[in-house]
C-alpha beads as a LAMMPS data file, in Angstrom:
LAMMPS data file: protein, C-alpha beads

109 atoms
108 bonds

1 atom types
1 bond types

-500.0 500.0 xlo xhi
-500.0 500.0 ylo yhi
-500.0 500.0 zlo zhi

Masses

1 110.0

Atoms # bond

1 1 1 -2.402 2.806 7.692
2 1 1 -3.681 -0.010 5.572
3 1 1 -2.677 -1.867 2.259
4 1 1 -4.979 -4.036 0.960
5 1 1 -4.408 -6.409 -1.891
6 1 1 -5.746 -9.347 -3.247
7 1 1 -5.261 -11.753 -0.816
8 1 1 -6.755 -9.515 2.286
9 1 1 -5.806 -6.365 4.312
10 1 1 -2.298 -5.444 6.029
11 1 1 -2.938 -2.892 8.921
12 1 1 -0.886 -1.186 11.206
13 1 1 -2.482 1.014 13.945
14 1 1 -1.676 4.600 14.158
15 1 1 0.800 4.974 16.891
16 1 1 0.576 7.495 19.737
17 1 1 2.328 10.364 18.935
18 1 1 4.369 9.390 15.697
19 1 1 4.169 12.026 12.406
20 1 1 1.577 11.379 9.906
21 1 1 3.836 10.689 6.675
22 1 1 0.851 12.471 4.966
23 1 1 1.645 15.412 6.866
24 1 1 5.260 15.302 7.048
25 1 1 6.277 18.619 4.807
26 1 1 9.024 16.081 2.911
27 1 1 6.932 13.645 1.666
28 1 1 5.290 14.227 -1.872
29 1 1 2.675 11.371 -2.284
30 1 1 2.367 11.614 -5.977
31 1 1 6.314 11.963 -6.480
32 1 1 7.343 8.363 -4.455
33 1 1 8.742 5.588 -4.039
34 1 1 8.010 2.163 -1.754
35 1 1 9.360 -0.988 -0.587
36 1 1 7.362 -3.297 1.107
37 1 1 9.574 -5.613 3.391
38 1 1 8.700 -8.601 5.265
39 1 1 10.975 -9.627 8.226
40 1 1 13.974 -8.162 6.595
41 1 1 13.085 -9.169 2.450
42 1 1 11.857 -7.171 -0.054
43 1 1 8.135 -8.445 -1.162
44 1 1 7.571 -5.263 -3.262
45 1 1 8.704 -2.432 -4.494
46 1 1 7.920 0.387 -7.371
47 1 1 5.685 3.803 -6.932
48 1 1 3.032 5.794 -5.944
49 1 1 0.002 6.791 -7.848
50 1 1 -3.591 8.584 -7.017
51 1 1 -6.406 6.468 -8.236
52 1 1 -7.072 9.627 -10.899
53 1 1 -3.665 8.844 -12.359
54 1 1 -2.736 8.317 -15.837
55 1 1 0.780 7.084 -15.695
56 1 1 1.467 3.607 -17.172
57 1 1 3.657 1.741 -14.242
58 1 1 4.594 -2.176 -15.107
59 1 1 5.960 -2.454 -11.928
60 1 1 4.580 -2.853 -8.141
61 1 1 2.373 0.137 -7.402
62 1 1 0.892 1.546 -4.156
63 1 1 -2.402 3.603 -5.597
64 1 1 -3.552 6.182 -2.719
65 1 1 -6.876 5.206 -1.449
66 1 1 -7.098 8.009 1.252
67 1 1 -4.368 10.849 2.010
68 1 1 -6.370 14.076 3.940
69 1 1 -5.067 15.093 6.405
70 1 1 -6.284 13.069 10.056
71 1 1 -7.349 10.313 8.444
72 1 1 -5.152 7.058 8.145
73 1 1 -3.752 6.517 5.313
74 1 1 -4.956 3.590 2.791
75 1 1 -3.287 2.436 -0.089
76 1 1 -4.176 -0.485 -2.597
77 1 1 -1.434 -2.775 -3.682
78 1 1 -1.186 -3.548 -7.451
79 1 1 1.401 -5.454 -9.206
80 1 1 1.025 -2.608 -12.489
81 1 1 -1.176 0.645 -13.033
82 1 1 -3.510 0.448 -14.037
83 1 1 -4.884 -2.794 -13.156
84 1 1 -7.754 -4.379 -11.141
85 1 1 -6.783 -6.004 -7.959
86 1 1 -8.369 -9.266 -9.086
87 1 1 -4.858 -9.439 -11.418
88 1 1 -2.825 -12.446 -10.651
89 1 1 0.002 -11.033 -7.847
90 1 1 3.334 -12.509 -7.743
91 1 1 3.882 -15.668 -5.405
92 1 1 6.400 -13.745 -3.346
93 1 1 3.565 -11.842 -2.401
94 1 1 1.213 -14.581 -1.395
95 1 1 4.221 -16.629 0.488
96 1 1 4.763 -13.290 2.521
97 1 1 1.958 -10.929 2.709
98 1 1 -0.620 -13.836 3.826
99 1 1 0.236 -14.947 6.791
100 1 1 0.377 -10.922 8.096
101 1 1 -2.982 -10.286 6.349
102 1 1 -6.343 -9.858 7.635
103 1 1 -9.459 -10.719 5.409
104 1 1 -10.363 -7.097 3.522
105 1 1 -13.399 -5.240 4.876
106 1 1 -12.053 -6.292 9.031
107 1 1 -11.387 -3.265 11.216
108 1 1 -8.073 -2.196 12.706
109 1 1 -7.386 -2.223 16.144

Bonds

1 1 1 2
2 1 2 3
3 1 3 4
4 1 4 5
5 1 5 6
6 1 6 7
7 1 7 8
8 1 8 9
9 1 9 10
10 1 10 11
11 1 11 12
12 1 12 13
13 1 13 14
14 1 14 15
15 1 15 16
16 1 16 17
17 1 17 18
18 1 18 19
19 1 19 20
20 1 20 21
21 1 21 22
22 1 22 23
23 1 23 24
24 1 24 25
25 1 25 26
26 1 26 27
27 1 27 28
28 1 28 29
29 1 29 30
30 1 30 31
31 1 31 32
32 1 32 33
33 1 33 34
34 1 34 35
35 1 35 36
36 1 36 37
37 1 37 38
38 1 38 39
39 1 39 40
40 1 40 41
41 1 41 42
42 1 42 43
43 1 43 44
44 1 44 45
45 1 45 46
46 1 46 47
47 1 47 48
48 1 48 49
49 1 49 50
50 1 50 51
51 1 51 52
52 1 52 53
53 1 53 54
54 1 54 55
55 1 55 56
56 1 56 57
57 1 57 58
58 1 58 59
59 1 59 60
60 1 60 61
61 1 61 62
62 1 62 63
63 1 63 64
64 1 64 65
65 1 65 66
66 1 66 67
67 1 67 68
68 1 68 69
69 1 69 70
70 1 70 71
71 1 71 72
72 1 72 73
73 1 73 74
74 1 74 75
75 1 75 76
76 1 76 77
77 1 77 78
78 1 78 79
79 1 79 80
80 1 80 81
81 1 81 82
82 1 82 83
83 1 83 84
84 1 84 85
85 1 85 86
86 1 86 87
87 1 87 88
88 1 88 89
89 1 89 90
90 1 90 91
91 1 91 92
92 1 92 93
93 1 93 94
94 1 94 95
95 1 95 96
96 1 96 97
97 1 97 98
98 1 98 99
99 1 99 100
100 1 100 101
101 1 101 102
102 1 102 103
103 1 103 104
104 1 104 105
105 1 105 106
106 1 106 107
107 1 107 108
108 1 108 109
């Protein structure tokens, strides 16, 4: 799975034999909820959207980059929907986020 954002790429490797949330028959991507933690604190929190979307969110939003089914899943992280990722993102986000981030475009390992 990765989230990108404006200040790089968070990744975490598919693990050996744990459920694809994307095929998990309880989770409804485009009825959801997040919260991004970092070692125990909130960073982010707020819904899920497809890019096609036209709700109106003012709060954090994970928009679904890629969801079919055997492929990992990618999400952008926005701090509204619609916006651009070049919008300003909260400090709490930078402090956090950065220091587990990779620049965007690396691979995953």
């Amino acid at each position: 799975m990765t989230v990108r954002w404006q200040g790089g790429q968070l990744a975490r490797p598919a693990r050996q034999g744990a459920v694809d949330p994307s095929q998990a028959e309880a989770w409804n991507p485009f009825d959801s909820c997040f919260v991004l933690s970092v070692r125990g604190m909130v960073v982010a929190s707020g819904g899920v959207v497809p890019r096609a979307s036209a709700r109106l969110l003012r709060t954090d939003t994970l928009v679904i980059q890629e969801s079919k089914p055997g492929r990992p899943l990618a999400f952008t992280l926005l701090p509204a929907f619609p916006a651009q990722i070049e919008l300003p993102v909260p400090p709490e986000w930078r402090a956090a986020l950065t220091p587990l981030s990779q620049p965007a475009g690396e691979q995953v390992r």
